[in-house]
DSSP file (Angstrom, degrees, kcal/mol; ACC not computed):
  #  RESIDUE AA STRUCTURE BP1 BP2  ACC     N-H-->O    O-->H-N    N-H-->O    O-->H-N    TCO  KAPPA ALPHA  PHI   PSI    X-CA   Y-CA   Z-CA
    1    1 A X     >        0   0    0      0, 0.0     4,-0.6     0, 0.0     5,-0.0   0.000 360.0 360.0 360.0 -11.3    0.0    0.0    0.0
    2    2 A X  H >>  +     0   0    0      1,-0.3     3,-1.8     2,-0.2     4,-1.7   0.928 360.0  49.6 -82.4 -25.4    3.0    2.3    0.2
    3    3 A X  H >> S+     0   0    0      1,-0.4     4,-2.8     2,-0.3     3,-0.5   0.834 102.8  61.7 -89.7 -22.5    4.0    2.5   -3.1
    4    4 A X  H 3> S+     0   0    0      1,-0.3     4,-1.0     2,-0.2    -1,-0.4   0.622 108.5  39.5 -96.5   5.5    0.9    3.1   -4.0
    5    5 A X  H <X S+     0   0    0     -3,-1.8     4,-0.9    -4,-0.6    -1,-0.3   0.638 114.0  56.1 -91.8   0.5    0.8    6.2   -2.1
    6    6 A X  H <X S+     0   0    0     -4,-1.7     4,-5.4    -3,-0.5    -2,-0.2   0.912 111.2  45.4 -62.5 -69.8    4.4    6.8   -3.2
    7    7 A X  H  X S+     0   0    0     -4,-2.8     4,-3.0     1,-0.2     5,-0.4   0.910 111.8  51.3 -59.1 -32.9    3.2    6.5   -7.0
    8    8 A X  H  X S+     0   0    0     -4,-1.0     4,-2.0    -5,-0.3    -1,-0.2   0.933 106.7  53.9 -69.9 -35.4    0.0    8.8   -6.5
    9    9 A X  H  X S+     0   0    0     -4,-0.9     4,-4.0     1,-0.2     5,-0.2   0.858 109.2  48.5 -29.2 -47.7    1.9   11.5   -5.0
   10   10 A X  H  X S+     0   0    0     -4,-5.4     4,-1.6     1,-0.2    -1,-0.2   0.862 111.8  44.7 -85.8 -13.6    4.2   11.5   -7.8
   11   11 A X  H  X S+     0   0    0     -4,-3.0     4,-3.0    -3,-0.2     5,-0.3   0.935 113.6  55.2 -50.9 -56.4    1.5   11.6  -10.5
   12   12 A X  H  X S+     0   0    0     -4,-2.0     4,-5.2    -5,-0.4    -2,-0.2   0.961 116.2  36.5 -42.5 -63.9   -0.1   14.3   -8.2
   13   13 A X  H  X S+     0   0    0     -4,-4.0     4,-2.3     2,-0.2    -1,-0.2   0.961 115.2  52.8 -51.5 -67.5    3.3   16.4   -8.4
   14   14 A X  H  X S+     0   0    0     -4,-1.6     4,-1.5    -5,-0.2     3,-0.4   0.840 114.1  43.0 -36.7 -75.9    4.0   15.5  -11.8
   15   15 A X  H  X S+     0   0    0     -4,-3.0     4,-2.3     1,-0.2    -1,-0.2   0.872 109.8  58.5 -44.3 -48.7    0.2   16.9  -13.0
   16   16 A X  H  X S+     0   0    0     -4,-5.2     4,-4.4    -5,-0.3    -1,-0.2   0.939 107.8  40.5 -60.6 -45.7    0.4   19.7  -10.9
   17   17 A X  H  X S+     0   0    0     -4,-2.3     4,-2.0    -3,-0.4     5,-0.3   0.977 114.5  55.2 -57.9 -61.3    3.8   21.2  -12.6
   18   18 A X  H  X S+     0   0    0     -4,-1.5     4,-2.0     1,-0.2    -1,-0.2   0.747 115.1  38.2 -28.6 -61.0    2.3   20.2  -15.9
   19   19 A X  H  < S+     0   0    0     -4,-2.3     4,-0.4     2,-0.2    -1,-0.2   0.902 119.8  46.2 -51.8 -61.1   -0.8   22.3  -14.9
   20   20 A X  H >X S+     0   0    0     -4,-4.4     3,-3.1     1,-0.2     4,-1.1   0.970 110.9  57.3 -50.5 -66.5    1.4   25.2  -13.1
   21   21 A X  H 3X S+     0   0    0     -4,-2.0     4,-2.2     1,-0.3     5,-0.3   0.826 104.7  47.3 -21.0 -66.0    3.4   25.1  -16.1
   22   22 A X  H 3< S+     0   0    0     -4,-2.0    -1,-0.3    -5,-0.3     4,-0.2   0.323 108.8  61.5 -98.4  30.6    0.6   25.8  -18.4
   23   23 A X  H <> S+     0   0    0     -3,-3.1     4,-4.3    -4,-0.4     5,-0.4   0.775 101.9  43.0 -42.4 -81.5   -0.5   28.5  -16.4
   24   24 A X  H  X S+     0   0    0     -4,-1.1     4,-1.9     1,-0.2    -2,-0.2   0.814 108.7  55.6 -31.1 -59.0    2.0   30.4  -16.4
   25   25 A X  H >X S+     0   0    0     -4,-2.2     4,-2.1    -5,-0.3     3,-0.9   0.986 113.3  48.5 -73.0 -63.4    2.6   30.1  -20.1
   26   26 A X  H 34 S+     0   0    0     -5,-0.3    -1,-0.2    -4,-0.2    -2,-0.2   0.944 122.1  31.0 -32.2 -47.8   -1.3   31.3  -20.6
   27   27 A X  H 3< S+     0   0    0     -4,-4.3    -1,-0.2     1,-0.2    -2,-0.2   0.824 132.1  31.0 -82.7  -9.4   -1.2   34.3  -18.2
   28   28 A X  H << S+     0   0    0     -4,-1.9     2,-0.2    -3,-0.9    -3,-0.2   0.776 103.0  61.7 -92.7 -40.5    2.3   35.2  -18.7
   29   29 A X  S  < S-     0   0    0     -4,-2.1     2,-0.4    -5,-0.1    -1,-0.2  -0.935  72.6-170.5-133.8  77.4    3.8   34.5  -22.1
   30   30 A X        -     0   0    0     -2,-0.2     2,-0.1    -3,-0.2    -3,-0.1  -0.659  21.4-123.7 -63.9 123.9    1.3   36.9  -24.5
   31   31 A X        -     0   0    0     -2,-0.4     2,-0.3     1,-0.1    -1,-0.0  -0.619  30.2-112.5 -78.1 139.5    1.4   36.7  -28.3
   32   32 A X        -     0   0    0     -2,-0.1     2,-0.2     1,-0.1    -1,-0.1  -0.604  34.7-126.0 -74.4 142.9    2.1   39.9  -29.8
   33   33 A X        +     0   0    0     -2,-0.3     2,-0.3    -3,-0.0    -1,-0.1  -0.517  45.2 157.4 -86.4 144.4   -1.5   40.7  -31.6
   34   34 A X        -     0   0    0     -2,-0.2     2,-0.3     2,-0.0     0, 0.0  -0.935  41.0-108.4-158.1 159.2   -0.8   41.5  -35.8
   35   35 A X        -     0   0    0     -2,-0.3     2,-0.4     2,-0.0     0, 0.0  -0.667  21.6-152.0 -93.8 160.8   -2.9   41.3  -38.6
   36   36 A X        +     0   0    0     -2,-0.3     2,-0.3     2,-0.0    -2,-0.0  -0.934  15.4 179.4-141.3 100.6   -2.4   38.9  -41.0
   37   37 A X        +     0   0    0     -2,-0.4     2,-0.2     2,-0.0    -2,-0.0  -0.769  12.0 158.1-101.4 155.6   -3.6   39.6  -44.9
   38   38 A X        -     0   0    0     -2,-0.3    -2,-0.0     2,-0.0     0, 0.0  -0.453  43.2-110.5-164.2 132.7   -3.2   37.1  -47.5
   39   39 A X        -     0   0    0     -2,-0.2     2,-0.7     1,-0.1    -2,-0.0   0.225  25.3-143.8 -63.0 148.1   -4.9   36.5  -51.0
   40   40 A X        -     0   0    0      3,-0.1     3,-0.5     1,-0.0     2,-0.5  -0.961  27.2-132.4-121.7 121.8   -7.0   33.4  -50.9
   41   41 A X  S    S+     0   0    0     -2,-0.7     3,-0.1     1,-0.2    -1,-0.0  -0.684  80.7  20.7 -82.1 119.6   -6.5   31.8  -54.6
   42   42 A X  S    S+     0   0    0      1,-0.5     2,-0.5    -2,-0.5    -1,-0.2   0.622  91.1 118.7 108.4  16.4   -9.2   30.7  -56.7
   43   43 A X        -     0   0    0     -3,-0.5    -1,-0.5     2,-0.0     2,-0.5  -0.993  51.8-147.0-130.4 149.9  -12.1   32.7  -54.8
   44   44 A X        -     0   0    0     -2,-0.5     2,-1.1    -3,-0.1    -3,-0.0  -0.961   6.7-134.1-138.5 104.1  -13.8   35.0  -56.8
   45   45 A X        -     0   0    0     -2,-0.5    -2,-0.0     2,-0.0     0, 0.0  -0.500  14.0-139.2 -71.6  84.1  -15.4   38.5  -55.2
   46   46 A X              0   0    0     -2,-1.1    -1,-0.0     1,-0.1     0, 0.0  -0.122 360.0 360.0 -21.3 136.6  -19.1   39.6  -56.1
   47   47 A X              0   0    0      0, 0.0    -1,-0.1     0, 0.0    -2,-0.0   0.195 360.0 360.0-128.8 360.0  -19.1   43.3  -56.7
């Protein structure tokens, strides 16, 4: 029974960094916003 409270702790730890990890990266690590044009070939514009 110990190891298996050995091996859920270290899942536990393990998920939690994963999770802090991709926290951080969400709140932290912002893409700069740009526009982005580019001609879409083969489509044809009503006017």
């Amino acid at each position: 029974m110990p190891s298996l409270f050995r091996f859920l702790a270290a899942v536990g730890v393990l998920a939690a960094v994963i999770v802090g990890g991709l926290y951080v990266l969400a709140e932290y690590f912002e893409p700069v916003p740009r526009e982005v044009s580019r001609p879409v070939h083969d489509v044809k514009i009503r006017k």
